[in-house]
C-alpha positions, 0 to 999 in steps of 0.5 A: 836751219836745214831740214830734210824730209820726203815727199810726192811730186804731184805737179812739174813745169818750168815754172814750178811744182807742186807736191805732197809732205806730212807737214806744212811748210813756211810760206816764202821760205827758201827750199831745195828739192831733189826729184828722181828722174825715170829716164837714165842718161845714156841708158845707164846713168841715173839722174835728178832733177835739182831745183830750188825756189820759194814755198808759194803756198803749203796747206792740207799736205799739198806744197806749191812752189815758184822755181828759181832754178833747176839743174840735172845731176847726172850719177858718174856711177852705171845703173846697177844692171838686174838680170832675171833667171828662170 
């Protein structure tokens, strides 16, 4: 079964993260998260954090969890450049 939703990371570190949904989620599932990332690579290039790992705890909206693996996903495509006019 593959759910999507979104959610708010409150918490990041090589061992795990913690962030904050609408519902709870089955503890010792199996999930995959995509976190957006504020830097752009070479300037110009958007990246994500992809991590995986297992739900270690899901209550009161807030979900902890254990990573097992962590990648950055780097955009082939340049950040959209915005110019401002007066």
């Amino acid at each position: 079964m593959s759910l999507a939703g979104t959610g708010t990371t409150r918490e990041l570190s090589s061992a795990g993260l913690s962030f904050r949904c609408r519902r709870p989620l089955p503890v010792g599932s199996h999930i995959e998260l995509t976190i957006e990332w504020p830097a752009l690579y070479e300037r110009v290039k958007p990246m994500e954090l992809v991590v995986t790992g297992i739900v270690a705890r899901s209550d009161g909206g807030r979900t902890a969890v254990r990573l097992t693996s962590k990648r950055f996903r780097i955009d082939s495509v340049p950040a959209e450049r915005y110019r401002a006019s007066a």
